[in-house]
Residue frames as qw, qx, qy, qz and C-alpha x, y, z in Angstrom:
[[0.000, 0.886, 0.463, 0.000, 0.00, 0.00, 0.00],
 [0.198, -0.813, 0.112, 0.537, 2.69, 2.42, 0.95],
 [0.275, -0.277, 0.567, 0.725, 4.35, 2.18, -2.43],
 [0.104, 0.636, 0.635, 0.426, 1.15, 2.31, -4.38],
 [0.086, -0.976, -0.169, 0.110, 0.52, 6.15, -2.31],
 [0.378, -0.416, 0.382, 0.734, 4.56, 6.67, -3.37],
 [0.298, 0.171, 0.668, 0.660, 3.50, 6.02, -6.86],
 [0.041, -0.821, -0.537, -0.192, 0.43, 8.39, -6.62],
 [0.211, -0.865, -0.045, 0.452, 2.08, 11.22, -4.46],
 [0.254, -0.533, 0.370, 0.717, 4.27, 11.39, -7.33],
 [0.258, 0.486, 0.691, 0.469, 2.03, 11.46, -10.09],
 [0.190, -0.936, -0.209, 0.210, 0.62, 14.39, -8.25],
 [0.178, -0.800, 0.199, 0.538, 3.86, 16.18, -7.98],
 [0.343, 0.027, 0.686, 0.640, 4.72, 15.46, -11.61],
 [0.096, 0.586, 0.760, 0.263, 1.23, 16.00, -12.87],
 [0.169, -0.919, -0.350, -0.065, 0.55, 19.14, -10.96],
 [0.401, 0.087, -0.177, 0.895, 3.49, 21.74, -10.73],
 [0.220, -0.700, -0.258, -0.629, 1.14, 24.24, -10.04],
 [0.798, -0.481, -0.319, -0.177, 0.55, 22.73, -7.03],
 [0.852, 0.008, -0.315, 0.418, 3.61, 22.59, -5.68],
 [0.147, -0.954, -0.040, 0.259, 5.02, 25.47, -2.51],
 [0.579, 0.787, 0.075, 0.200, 7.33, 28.00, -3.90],
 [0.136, 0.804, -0.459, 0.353, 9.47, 27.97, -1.00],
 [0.516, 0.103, -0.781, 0.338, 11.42, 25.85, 1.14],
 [0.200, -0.100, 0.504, -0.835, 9.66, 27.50, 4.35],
 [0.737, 0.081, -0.068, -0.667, 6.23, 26.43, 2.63],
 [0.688, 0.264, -0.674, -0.049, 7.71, 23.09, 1.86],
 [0.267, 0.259, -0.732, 0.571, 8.49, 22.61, 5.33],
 [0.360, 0.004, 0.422, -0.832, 5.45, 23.62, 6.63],
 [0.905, -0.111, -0.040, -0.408, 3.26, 21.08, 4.88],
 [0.436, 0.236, -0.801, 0.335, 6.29, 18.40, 5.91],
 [0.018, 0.017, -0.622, 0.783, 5.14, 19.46, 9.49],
 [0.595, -0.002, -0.139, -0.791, 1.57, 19.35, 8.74],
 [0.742, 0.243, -0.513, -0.358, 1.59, 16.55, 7.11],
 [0.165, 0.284, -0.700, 0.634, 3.55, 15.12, 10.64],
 [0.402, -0.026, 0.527, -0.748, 0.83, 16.05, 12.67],
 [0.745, 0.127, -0.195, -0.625, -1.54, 14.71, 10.52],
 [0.589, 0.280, -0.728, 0.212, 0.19, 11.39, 10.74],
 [0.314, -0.024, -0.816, 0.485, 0.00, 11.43, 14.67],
 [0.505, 0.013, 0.171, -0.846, -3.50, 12.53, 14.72],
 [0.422, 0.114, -0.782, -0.445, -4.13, 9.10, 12.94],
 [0.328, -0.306, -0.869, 0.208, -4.99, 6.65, 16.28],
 [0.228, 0.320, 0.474, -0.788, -7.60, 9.70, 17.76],
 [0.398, 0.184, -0.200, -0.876, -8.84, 9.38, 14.47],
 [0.313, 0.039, -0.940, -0.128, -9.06, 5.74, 14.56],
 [0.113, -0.227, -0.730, 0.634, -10.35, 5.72, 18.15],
 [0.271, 0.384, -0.007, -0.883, -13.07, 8.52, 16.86],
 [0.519, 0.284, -0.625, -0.509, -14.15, 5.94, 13.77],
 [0.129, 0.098, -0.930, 0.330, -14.12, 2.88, 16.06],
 [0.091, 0.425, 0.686, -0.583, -16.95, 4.60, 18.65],
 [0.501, 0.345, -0.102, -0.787, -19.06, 5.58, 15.79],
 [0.856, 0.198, -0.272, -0.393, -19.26, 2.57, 13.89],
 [0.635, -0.397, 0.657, -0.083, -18.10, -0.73, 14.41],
 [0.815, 0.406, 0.328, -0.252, -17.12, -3.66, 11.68],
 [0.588, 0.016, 0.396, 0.706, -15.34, -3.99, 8.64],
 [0.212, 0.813, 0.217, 0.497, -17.20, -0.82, 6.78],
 [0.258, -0.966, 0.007, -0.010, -15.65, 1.28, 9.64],
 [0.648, -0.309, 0.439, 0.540, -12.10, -0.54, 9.37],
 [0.526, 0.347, 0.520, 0.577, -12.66, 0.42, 5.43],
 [0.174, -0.933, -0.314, 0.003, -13.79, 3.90, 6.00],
 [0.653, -0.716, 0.115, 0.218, -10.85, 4.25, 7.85],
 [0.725, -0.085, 0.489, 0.477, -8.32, 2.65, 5.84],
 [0.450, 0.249, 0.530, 0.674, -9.34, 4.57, 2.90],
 [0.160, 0.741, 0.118, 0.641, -10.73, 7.94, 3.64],
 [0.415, -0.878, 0.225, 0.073, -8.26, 8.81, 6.54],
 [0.659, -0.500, 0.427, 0.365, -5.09, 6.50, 6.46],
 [0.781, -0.009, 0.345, 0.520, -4.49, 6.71, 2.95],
 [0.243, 0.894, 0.123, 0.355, -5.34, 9.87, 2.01],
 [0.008, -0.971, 0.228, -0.075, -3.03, 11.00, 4.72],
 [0.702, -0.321, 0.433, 0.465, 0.09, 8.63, 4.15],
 [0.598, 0.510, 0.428, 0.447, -0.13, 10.00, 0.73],
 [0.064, 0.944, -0.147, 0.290, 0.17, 13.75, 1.85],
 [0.684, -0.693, 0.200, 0.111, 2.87, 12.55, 3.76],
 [0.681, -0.110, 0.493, 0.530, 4.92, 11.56, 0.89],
 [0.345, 0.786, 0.336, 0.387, 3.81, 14.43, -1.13],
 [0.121, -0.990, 0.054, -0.045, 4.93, 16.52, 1.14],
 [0.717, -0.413, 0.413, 0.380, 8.61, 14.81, 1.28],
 [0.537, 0.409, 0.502, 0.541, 8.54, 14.68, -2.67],
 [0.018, 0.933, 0.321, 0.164, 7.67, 18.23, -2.37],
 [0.426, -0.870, 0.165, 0.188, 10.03, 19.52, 0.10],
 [0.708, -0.134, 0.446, 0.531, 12.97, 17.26, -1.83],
 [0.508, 0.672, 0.357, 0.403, 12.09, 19.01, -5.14],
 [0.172, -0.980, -0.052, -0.085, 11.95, 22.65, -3.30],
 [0.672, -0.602, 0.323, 0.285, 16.00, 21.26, -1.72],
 [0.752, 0.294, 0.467, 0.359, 16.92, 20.17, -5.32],
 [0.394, 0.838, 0.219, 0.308, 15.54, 23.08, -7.43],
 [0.221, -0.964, 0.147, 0.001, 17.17, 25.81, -4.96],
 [0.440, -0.606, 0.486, 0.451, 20.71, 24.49, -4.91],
 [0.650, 0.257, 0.582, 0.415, 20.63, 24.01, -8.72],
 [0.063, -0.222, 0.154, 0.961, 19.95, 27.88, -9.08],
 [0.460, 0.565, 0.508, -0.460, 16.97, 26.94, -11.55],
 [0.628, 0.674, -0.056, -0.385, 18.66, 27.31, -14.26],
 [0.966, 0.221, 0.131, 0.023, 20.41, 25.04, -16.60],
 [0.403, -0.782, 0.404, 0.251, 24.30, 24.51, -16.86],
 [0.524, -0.203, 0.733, 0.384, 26.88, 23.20, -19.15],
 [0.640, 0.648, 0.411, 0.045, 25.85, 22.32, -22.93],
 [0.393, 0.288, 0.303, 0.819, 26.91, 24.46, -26.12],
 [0.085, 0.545, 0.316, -0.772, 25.88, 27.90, -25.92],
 [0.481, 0.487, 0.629, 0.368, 23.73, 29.17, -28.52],
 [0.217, -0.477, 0.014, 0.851, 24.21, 32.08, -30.34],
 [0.430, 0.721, 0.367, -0.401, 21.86, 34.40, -32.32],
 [0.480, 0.026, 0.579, 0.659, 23.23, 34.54, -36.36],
 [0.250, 0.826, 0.442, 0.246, 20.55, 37.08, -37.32]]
């Protein structure tokens, strides 16, 4: 499961640049978000439990809480890495032939 939400958090961040924060501070901050969310998981469990009981509450669970938020969890890593990448590469492109204007 965790590598099927790897292969989805990064279809996202491929698919959506838009989407993606424009600074490392933002980056960080849904890292940390995304954190909490993550150790909010067993109150939410515990919260899902004493409402319903069964396998439809185990599936509930499983699939609109735990994987929606193991997946921002690796979006936000795939996010922050990109944000670590882009910034010490400058952004812009090195090396090659230069090209030069003949008109």
């Amino acid at each position: 499961m965790y590598v099927g939400l790897g292969a989805i958090a990064l279809w996202v961040y491929v698919r959506l640049p838009g989407r993606r924060p424009q600074t490392i501070a933002r980056a960080m901050a849904h890292v940390v978000l995304s954190f909490a969310l993550v150790l909010v998981l067993p109150v939410a469990l515990a919260v899902v439990v004493s409402v319903a009981t069964g396998r439809s509450a185990m599936l509930f669970f499983v699939v609109g809480v735990l994987m929606p938020a193991l997946c921002y969890l690796l979006l936000s890593w795939f996010w922050l890495l990109g944000r670590v990448v882009g910034d010490l590469g400058g952004g812009t492109p090195r090396g090659g032939h230069p090209v030069t204007n003949s008109r």
